[in-house]
matplotlib code that plots the C-alpha trace (Angstrom):
import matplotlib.pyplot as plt

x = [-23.8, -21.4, -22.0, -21.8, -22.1, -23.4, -22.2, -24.3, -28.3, -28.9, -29.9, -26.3, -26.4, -29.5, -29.5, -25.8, -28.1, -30.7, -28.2, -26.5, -29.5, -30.5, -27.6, -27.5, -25.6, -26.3, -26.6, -26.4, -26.7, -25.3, -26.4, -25.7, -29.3, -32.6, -34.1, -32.6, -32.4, -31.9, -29.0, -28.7, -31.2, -34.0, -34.7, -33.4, -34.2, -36.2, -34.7, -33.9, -31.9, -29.6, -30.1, -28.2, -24.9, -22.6, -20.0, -18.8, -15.1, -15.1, -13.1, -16.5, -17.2, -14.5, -14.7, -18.0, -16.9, -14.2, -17.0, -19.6, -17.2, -18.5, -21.9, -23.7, -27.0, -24.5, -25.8, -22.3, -20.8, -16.8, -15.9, -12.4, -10.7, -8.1, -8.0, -5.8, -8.8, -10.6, -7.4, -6.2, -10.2, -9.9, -6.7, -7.7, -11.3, -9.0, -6.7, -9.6, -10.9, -9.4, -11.5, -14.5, -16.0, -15.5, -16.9, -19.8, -20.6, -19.6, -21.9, -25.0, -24.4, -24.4, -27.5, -29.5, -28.2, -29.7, -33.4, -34.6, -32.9, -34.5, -37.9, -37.6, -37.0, -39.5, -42.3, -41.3, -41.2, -44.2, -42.6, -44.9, -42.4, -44.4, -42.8, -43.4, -42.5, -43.2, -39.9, -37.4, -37.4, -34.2, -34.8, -32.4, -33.0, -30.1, -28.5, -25.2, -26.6, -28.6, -25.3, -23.6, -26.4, -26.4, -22.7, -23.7, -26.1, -24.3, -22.1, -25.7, -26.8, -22.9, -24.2, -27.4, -29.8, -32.7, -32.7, -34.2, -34.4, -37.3, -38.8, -40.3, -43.4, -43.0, -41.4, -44.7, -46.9, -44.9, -45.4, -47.9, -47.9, -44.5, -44.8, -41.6, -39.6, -36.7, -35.0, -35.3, -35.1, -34.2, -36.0, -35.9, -39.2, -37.3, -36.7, -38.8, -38.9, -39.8, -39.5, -35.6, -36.6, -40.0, -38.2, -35.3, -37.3, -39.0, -36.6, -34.6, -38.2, -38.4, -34.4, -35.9, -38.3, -35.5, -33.8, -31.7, -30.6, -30.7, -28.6, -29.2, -28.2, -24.9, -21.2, -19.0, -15.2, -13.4, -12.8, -10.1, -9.3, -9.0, -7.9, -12.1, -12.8, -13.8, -14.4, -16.7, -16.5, -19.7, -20.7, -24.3, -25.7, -29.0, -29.7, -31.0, -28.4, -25.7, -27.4, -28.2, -24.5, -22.4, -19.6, -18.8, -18.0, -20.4, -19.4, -20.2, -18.6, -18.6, -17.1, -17.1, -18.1, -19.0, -18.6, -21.7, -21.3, -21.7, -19.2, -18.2, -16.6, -13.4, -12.9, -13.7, -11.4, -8.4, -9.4, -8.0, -5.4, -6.9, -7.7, -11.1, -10.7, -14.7, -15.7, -19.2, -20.5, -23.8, -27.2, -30.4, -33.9, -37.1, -40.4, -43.3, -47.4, -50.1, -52.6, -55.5, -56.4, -55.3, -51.5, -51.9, -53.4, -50.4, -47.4, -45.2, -46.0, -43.3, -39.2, -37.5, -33.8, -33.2, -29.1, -28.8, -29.9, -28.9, -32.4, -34.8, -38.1, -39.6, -43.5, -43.8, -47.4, -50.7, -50.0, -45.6, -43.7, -39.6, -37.4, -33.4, -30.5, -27.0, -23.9, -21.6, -18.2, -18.2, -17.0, -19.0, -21.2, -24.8, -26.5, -29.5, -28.7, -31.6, -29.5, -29.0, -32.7, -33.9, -33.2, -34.8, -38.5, -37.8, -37.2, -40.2, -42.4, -41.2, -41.6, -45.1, -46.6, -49.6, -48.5, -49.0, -45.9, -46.8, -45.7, -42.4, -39.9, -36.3, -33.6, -29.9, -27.6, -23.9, -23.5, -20.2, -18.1, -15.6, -13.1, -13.5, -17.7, -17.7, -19.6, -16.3, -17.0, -13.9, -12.4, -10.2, -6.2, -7.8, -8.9, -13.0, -13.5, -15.3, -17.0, -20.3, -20.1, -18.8, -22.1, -22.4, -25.4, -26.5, -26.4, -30.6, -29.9, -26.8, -27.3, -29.2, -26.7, -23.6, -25.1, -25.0, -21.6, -20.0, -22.3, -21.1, -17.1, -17.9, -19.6, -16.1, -13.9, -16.9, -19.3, -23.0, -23.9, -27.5, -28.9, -32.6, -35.5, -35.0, -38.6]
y = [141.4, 138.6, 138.5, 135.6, 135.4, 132.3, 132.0, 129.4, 129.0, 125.2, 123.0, 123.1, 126.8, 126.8, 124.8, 126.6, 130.0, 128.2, 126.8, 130.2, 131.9, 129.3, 129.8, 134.0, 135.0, 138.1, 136.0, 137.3, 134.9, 135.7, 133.3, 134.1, 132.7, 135.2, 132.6, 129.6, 125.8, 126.5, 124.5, 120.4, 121.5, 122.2, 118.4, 115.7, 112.4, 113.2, 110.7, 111.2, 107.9, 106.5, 103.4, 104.7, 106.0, 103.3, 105.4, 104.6, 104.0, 100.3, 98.3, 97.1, 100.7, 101.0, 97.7, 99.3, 102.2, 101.1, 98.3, 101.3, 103.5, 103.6, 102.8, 105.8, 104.9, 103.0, 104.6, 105.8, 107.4, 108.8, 111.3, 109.7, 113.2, 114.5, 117.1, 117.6, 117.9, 114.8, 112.7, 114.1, 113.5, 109.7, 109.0, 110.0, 108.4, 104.6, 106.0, 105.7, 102.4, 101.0, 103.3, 102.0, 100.6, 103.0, 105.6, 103.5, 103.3, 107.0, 108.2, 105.8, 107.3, 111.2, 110.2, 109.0, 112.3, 114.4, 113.0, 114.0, 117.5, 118.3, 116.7, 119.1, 122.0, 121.4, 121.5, 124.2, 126.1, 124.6, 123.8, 121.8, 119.4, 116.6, 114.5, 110.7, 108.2, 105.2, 104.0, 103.1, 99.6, 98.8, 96.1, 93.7, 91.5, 88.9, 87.0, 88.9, 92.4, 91.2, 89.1, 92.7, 94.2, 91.8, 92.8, 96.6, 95.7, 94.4, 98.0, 99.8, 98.1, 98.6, 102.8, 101.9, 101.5, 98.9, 97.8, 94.2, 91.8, 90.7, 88.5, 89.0, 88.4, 90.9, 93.6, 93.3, 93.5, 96.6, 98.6, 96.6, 98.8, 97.9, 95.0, 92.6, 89.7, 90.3, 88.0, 90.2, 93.2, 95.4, 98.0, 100.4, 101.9, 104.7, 106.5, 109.0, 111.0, 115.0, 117.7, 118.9, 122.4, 123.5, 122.5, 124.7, 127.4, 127.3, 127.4, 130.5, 132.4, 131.1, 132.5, 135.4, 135.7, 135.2, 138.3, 137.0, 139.0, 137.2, 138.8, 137.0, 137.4, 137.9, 135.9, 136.1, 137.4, 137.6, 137.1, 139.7, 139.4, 143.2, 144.7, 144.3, 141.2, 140.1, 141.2, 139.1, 141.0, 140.2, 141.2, 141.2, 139.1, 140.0, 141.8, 145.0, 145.1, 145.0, 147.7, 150.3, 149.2, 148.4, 145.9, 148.2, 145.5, 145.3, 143.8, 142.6, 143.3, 140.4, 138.5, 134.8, 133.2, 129.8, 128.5, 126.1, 126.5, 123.2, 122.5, 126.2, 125.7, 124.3, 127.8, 129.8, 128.0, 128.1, 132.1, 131.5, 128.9, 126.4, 122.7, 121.7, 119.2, 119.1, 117.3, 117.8, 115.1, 115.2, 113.6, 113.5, 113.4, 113.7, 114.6, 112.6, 114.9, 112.6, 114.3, 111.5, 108.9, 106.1, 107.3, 108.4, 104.8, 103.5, 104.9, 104.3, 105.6, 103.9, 105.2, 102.7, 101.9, 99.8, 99.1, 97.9, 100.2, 103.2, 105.0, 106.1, 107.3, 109.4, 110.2, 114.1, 114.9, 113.2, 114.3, 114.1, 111.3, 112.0, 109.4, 109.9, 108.3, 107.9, 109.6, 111.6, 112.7, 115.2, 118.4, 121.2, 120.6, 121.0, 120.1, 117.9, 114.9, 113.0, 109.9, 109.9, 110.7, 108.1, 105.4, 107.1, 107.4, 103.6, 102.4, 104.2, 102.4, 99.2, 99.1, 101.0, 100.7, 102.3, 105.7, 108.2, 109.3, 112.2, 115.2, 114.8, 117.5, 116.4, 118.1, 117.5, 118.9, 118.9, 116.6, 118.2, 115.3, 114.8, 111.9, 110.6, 110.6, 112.1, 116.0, 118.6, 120.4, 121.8, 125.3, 127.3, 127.6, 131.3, 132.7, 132.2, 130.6, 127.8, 124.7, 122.6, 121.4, 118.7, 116.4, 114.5, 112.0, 112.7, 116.6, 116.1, 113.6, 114.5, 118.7, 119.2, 117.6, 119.1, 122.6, 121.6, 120.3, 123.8, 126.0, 124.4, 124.6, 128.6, 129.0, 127.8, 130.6, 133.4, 133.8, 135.2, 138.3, 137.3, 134.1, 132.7, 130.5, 128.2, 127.7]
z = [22.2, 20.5, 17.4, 15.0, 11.1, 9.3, 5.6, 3.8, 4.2, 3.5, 6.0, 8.0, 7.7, 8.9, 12.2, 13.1, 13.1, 15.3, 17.8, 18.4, 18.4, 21.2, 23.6, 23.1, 20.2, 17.8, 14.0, 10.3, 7.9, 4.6, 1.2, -2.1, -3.5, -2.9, -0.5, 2.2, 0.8, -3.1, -3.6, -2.2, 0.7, -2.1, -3.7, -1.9, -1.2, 2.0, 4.2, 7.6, 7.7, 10.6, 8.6, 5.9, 8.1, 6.3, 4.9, 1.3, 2.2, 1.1, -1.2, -2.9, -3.9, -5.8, -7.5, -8.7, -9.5, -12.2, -13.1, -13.8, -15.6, -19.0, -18.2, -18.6, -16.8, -13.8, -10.3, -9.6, -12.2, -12.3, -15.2, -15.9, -16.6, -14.1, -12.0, -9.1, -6.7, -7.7, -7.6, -4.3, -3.0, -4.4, -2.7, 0.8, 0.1, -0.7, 2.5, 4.8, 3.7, 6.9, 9.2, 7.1, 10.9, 13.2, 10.8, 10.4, 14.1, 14.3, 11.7, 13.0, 16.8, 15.5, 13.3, 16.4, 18.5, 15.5, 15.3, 18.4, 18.3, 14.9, 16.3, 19.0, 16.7, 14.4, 17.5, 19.1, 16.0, 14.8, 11.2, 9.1, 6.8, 5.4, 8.1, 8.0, 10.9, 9.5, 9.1, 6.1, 4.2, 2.8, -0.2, -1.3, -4.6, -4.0, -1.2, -1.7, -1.4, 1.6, 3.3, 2.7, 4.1, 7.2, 7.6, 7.9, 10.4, 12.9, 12.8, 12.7, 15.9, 17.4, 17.3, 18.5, 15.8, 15.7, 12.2, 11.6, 9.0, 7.3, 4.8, 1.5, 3.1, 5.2, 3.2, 0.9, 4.4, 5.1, 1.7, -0.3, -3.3, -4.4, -6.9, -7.4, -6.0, -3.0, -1.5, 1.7, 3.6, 6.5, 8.2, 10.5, 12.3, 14.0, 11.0, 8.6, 5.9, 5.4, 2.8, 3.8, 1.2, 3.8, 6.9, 6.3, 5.0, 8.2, 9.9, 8.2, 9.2, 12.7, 13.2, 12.0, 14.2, 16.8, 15.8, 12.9, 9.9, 6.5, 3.7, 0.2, -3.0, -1.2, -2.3, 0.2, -1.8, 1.4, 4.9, 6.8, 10.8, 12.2, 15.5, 16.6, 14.8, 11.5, 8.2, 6.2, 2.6, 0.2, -3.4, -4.2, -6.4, -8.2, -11.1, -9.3, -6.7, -9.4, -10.9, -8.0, -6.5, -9.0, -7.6, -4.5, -1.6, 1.3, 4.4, 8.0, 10.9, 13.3, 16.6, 14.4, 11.4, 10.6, 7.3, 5.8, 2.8, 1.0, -1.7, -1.9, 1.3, 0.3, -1.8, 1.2, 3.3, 0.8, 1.9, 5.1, 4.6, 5.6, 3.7, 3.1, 0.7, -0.3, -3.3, -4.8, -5.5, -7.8, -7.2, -8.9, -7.7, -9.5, -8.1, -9.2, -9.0, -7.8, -9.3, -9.5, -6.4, -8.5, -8.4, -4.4, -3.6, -5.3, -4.3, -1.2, 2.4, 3.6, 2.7, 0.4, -0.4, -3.0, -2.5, -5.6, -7.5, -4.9, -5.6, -2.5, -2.2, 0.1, 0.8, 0.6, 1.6, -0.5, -3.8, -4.1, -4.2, -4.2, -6.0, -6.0, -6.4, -7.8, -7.4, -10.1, -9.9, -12.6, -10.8, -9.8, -13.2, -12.3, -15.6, -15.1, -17.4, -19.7, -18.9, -15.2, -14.8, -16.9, -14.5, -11.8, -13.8, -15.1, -11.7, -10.6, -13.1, -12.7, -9.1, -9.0, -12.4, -11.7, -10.8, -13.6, -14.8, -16.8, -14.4, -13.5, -11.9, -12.1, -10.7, -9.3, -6.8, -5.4, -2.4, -0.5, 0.7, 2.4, 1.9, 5.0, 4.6, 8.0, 8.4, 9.2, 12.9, 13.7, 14.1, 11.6, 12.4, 12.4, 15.5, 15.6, 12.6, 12.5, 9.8, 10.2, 6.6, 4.5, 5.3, 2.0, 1.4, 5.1, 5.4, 6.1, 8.8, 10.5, 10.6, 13.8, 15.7, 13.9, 14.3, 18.4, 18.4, 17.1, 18.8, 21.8, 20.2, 19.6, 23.3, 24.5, 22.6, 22.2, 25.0, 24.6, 26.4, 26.8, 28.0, 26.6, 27.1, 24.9, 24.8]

ax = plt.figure().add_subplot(projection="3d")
ax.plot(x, y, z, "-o")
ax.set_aspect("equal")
plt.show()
């Protein structure tokens, strides 16, 4: 039987080990956490957003970001010290400015292909995820935030999405606990929201269930191409595997790998020669308890983006409400910053001042992102190597339909020995 190894157990990992499984492949997937979704697949905004395909390569971003520099509470934040891999990322992020369009449309068209194929999933597995459909309302306080938004629109609706405009009249008919002025909106009924952290989770168990093996606590040190294969080389992780092992190398013997392995995927390439030039980029979230029926009367059903302020929410069942936002180039530092959380809980109180605030969870995590803003699915110069990573803001929204695309790409060089029902 062909046998394929996943490394990485986030959402891409994830819905790669699905689709193989799907069309006949042996999988192992190998994670260096104990469990699937505990790094940017564990708290994130909860959007499953075509609306929000624009990519970021536009001379207004920078403008904001040198604006925003040296504020510290500024939604996009850019540590000003040097590194070769920040620079390098920055200068192919301004190279691609001119390809800001097409991306656009791109990103908006692979967003729409993904919905249905992770709706599917998630009913024939019978995953329970918090899902919402009741859309996502993108605010705009100003007439040039909403002119700019206009702009995007007309790119949106080039890849096929209905997103409208609407009034403030309407925006407050649409969500009517959110309290404030706007000078308008856009919104888009065909999106949703769901708890990214229990859908992949439920997902890693229905792969199992499928015949998948799972090895956690597991980081992957190297990758070696034999007479028979490959090699994928692994040291474990834990506290009591260290112990009853020592640091003797494991390793899996398979057919082809696929790398998903969110920002530590530019360091497994550099394994194999290959460039992945990855940057993580950090974002926060907080998770607000609505522990009485005031606070669950009055917060959002509905998804919000305020551009402005780049912060989201997201509905997560009766009693959670997620809030996230901003972005931080700052390296692979994962500290969870009193400042850059702040804005999030004042945000959240300004907007819905009579949710209780007084159980909060933050938390932040590294967005992997590519210059470009566009999900890598490509094979290695290696023979049967292959990525499905490099998703950045839209790794939630964009996965199920990368995971088809190189299932597909390894079905052409390594063919199953088995066919399935897919049902």
């Amino acid at each position: 039987m062909s046998h394929i190894t996943v490394i990485g157990a986030g959402i891409a990992g994830i819905t790669t080990a699905y689709a193989l499984l799907q069309r006949g492949y042996d999988v192992t997937v190998i994670e260096r956490h104990p469990y699937s979704a505990m790094e940017t697949s564990f708290a994130n905004g909860g959007q499953l957003s075509a609306s929000n395909a624009e990519v970021w390569n536009h001379s207004s971003t920078i403008l904001k970001g040198l604006r925003w520099m040296l504020q510290k509470d500024a939604p996009l934040l850019f540590n000003p010290k040097p590194s070769w891999h920040k620079l390098s990322w920055v200068a192919e992020f301004i190279a691609q400015i001119p390809h800001y369009r097409r991306h656009t449309v791109d990103s908006t068209r692979l967003a729409i292909q993904a919905r249905q194929h992770l709706f599917d999933v998630a009913e024939r597995e019978g995953i329970e995820f918090d899902h919402e459909r009741r859309g996502i309302l993108h605010i705009y306080h100003d007439r040039a935030g909403f002119d700019h938004a206009a702009s995007v629109n007309e790119l949106l609706n080039e890849g096929g999405l209905d997103r409208r405009a609407v009034t403030p009249e309407e925006i407050k008919a649409i969500e009517p606990t959110l309290h404030g002025d706007f000078y308008g909106g856009f919104f888009t009924p065909s999106d949703s929201t769901g708890d990214i952290h229990k859908f992949t989770q439920g997902l890693a168990a229905a792969c199992a269930r499928r015949g998948a093996r799972f090895i956690y606590d597991a980081a992957v040190t190297g990758i070696v191409h034999t007479a028979s294969g490959i090699d994928v080389e692994y040291l474990p992780q834990s506290p009591v595997q260290a112990y009853t092992r020592g640091t003797a190398v494991d390793r899996v013997s398979t057919d082809g790998i696929v790398i998903c392995a969110g920002t530590a995927s530019r360091q497994l390439a550099a394994l194999l020669g290959d460039r992945v030039n990855i940057y993580p980029v950090k974002g926060y979230s907080i998770t607000v308890s609505l522990d009485s029926s005031a606070s669950q009367n009055n917060a959002p059903w509905v998804s919000l983006l305020d551009d402005k302020a780049k912060i989201v929410t997201s509905r997560l069942g009766t009693d959670r409400l997620r809030v996230a936002g901003t972005a931080e180039f700052n390296g692979y530092n994962k500290d969870i910053r009193a400042d850059r959380i702040q804005p999030l809980v004042d945000w959240t109180r300004g907007l819905f001042p009579e949710i209780e605030m007084s159980k909060v969870i933050p938390w932040c995590g590294l967005r992997p992102m590519m210059p470009n803003m566009l999900p890598i699915t490509k094979a290695s110069r290696r023979p049967n190597v292959f990525y499905n990573t490099g998703h950045g803001h839209l790794g939630w929204t964009l996965s199920a339909a990368t995971a088809e695309i190189v299932a597909e790409m390894i079905g052409q060089k390594i063919r199953p020995d088995r066919v399935v029902n897919a049902a």
